[in-house]
C-alpha positions in Angstrom: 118.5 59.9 154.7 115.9 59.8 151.9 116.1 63.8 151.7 119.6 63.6 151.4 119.6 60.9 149.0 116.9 62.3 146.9 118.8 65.9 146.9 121.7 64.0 145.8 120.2 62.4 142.2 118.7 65.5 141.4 121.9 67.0 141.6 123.4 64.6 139.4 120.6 64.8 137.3 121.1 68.3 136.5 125.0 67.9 136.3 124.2 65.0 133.9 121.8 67.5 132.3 124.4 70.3 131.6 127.8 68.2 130.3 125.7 66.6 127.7 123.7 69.6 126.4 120.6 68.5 126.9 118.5 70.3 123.7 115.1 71.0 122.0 114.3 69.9 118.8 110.7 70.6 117.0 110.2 69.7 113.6 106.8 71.9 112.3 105.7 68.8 110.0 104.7 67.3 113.6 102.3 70.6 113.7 100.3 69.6 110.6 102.6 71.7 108.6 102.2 70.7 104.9 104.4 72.6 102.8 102.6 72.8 99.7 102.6 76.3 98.5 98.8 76.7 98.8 97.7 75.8 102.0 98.2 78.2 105.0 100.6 76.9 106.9 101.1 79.7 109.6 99.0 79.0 112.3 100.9 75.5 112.3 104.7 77.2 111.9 103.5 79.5 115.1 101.9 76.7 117.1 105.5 75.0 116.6 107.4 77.8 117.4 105.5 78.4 120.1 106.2 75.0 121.2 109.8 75.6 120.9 110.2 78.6 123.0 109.0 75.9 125.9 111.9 73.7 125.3 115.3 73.7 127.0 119.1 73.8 126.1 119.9 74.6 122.4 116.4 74.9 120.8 116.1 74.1 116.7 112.8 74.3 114.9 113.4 72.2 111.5 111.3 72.6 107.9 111.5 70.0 105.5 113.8 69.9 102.8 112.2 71.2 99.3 109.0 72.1 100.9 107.0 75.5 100.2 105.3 77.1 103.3 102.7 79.7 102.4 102.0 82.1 105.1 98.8 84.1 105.7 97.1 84.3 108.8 98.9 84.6 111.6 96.8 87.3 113.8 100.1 89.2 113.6 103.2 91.2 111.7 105.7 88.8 111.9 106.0 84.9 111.5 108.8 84.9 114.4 108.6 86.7 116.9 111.4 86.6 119.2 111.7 88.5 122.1 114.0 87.7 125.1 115.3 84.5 124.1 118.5 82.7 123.6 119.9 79.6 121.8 117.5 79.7 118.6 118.7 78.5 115.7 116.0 78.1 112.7 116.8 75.0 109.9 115.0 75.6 106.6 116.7 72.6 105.2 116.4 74.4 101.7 112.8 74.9 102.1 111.0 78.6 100.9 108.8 80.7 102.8 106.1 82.1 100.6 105.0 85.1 102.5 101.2 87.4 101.9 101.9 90.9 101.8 100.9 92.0 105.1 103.6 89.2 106.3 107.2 89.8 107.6 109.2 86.4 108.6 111.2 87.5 111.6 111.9 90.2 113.9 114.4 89.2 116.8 114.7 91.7 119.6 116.9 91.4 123.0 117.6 87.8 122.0 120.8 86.1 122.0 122.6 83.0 120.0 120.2 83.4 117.1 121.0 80.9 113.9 119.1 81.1 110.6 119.9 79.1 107.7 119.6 77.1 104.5 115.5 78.9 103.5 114.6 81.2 100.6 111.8 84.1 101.2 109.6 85.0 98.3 106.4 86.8 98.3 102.4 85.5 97.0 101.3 87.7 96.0 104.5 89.9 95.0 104.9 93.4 95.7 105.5 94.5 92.3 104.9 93.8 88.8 107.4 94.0 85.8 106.4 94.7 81.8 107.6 96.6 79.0 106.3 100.2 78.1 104.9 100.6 74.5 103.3 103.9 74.6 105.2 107.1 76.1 103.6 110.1 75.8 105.1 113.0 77.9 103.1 116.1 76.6 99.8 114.0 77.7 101.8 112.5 80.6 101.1 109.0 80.3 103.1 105.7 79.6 101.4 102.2 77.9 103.1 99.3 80.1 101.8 95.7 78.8 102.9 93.1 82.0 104.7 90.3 81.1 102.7 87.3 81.3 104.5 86.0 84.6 102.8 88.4 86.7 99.2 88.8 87.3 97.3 92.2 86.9 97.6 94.1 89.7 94.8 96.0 91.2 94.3 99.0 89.7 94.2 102.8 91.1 96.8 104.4 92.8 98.4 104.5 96.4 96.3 103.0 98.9 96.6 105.5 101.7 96.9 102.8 103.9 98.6 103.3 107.6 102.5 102.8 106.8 102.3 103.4 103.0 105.4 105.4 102.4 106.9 107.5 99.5 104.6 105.4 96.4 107.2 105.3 93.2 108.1 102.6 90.3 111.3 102.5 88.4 112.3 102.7 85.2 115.5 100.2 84.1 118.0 101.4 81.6 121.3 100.4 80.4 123.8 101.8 82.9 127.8 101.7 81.4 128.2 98.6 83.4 124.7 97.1 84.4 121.4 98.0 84.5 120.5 101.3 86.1 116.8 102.6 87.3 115.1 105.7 87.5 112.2 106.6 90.2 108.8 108.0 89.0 105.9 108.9 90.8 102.1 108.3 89.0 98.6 109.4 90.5 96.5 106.3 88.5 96.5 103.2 86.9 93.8 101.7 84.8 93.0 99.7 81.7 92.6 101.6 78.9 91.0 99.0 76.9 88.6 97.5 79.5 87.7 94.0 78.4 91.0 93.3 76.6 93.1 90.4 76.8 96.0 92.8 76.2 97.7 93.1 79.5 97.8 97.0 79.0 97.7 99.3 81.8 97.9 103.1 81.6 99.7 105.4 84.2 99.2 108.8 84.6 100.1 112.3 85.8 103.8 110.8 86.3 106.4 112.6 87.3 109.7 111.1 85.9 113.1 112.8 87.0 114.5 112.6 83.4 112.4 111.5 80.2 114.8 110.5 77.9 115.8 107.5 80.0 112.8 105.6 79.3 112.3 104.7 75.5 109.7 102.4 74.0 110.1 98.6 75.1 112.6 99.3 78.1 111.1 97.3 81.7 109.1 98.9 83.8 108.4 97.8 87.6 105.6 98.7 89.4 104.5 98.6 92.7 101.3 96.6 93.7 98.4 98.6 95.7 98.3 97.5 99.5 101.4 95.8 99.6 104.4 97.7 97.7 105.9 100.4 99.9 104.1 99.8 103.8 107.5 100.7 106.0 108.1 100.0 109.3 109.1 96.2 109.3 111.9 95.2 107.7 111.3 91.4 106.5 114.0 90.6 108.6 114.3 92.8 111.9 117.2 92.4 114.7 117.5 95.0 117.1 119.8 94.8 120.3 120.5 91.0 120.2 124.0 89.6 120.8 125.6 87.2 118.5 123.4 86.1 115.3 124.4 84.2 112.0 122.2 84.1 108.9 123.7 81.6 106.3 123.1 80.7 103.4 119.3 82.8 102.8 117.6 84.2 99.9 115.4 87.0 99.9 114.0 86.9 96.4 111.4 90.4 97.3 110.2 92.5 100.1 107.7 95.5 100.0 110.1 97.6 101.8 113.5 97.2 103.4 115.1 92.8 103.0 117.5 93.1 106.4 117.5 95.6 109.0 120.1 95.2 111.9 119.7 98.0 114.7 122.0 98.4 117.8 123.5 94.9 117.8 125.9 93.3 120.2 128.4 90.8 120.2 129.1 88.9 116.6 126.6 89.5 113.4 127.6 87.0 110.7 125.8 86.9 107.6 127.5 84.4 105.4 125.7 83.4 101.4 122.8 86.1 102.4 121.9 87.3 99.0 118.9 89.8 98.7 118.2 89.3 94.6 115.4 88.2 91.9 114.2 84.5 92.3 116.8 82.8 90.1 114.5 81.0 87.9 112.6 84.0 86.7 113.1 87.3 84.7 112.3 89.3 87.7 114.6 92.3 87.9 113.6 94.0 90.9 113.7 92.0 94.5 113.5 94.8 97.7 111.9 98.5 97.1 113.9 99.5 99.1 117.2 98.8 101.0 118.8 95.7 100.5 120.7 95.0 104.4 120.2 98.3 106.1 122.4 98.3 108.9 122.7 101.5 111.8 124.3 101.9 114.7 125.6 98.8 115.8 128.2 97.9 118.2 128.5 94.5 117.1 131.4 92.5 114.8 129.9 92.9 111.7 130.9 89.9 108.9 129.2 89.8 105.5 131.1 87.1 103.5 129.7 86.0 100.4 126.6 88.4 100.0 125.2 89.2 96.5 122.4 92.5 96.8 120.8 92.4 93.1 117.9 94.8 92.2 116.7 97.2 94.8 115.3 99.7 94.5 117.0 102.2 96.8 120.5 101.3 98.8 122.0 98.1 97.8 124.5 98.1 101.5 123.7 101.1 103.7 125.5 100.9 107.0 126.1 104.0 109.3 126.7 104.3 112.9 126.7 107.8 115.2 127.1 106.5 118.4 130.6 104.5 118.6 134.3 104.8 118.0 135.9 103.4 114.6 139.3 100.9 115.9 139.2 99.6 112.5 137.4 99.3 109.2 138.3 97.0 107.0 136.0 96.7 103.4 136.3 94.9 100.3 133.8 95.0 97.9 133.4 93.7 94.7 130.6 95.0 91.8 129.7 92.0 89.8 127.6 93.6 86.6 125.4 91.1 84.5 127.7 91.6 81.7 130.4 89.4 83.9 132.3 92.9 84.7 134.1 93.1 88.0 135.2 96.2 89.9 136.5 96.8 93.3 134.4 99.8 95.4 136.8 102.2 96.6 134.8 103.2 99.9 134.9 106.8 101.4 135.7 107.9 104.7 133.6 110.9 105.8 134.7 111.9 109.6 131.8 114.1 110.9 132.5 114.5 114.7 135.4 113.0 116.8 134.2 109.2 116.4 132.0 109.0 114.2 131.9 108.4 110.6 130.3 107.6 107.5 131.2 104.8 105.0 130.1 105.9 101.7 130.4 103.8 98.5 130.1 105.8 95.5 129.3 103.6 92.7 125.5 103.1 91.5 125.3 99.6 90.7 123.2 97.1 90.2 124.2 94.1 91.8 127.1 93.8 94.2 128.8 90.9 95.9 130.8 91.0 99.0 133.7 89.1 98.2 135.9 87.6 101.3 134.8 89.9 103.5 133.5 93.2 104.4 134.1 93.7 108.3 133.3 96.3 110.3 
């Protein structure tokens, strides 16, 4: 009778348990989380996530509202790291992540029901520094750059040679006939060329610039930072084969390589208010080096509603897939220039093979916004 009896409540405990979704909650302040912008918080953001992943039902790890959580040592790549899990869902509460350059804040693989929203990522130190060029000299093959007083010397020298350094270029901004346009170049050195100054003047050298008279005396010049600027492999945000994720309402503000990568996805992908741009409240013009949301081969509902992609420095939107049939594409695109213009992307259809095909927009622009929609 007992074993029956005892059989019985568990039963109803788990039946209880189920109709009123019994859930996880971890808040990363209980962690000794501060959220100061200056002391390491990332060993107490994993021990809290780490904590989470032990929970049950829905599972939300929550950050404080107007907080700044720097990020440094963490033993490893990424900040999250979620593998094989389901029923995530991240609240930033507005706060910003502040990330050290060998840092990358999530990369979701085989995971399901992934939520992210309502955080800002930024980088300390940044992967690039901006200033204006004073000195061009193309028979000698150098430029002056002094750097704006925002930014803080870099280290000088050229590419590191570091394991995952990739193709090591700056770019030169000009006046495009709508927005700002850039301009790759490649230099072998950087240095001072008045050591002891309180100039801010750093020279590069043997450059190799694909057209010279776009850069003229006083235009902005961005250049990557030694160590940190151009290391590929991890996208600052990475999902590969999960099954239904939404991102809303996120900032990227920089990353040293690609912001967003989404690889061979399942079920929905919504991205609503995900904007990869500058930091609003500075003169920063360049925020990823290199694709904005780079999106291949997914056989997921893609929704980007909302999305502004300001500033990179390759691909603004790339999105390809080889591998399924097209039923139906549906894109509308709007180009919003900083001089308030507006202008709808016709995209292009390229079929290569029976079903597959390319999506090609062919604009250069600076800054885009997805306006209603852009579903794939």
């Amino acid at each position: 009778m007992r074993t029956y009896i005892a059989t019985f409540f568990a039963f109803i405990c788990i039946l209880f348990a189920s109709n009123t979704g019994m859930s996880t909650e971890i808040y990363v302040s209980d962690f000794g989380a501060i959220g100061d912008g200056i002391t390491d918080d990332g060993p107490a953001i994993k021990n809290a996530f780490h904590s989470l992943l032990g929970g049950t039902g829905d599972k939300t790890l929550i950050f404080d509202e107007g907080k700044q959580y720097y990020i440094k040592n963490i033993g490893e790549t990424y900040l999250f790291q979620v593998n094989s899990q389901s029923d995530i869902t991240f609240e930033g509460n507005g706060c910003i992540f502040l990330l050290d350059g060998s840092i990358r804040f999530i990369n979701a693989q085989k995971s399901k029901n992934i939520t992210l929203k309502n955080l800002s990522i930024d980088y300390k130190p940044l992967p690039f520094v901006e200033g204006k060029m004073t000195t061009i000299n193309q028979s000698e093959n150098y430029i002056d750059v002094v750097i704006d007083d925002y930014f803080d010397i870099p280290p000088m020298g050229g590419a590191s040679n570091i394991p995952g350094e990739q193709s090591y270029f700056g770019l030169v901004w000009y006046e495009g006939p709508n927005s700002l346009l850039s301009s790759h170049f490649y230099f072998s050195d950087m240095y001072e060329p008045d050591p002891g100054s309180s100039n801010r003047k750093v020279r590069l050298t043997a450059l190799n610039f694909n057209d010279w008279g776009k850069i003229s005396e006083g235009g902005t010049i961005s250049i990557p930072v030694q160590g940190i600027a151009h290391v590929g492999g991890d996208d600052v945000m990475k999902i590969v084969e999960c099954r239904n994720l939404k991102a809303k309402r996120i900032d990227i503000w920089t990353a040293p390589w690609f912001a967003i990568g989404l690889t061979r996805n399942y079920g929905k992908v919504e991205f609503n208010q995900v904007n990869v741009m500058p930091r609003p409240d500075t003169k920063r013009i360049l925020s990823s080096w290199r694709d904005g949301i780079h999106v291949k081969s997914n056989y997921a509902r893609l929704l980007f509603d909302d999305c502004r992609l300001e500033g990179m420095g390759d691909d603004a939107f790339n999105i390809a897939t080889f591998m399924s049939s097209r039923s139906k594409i549906s894109v509308y695109l709007l180009a919003e220039e900083t001089t308030g213009l507006r202008r709808r992307l016709q995209p292009v259809y390229l079929s290569m093979k029976p079903f597959t095909h390319l999506l090609y927009l062919p604009y250069q622009m600076y800054c885009f916004r997805t306006t209603r929609y852009a579903e794939i």
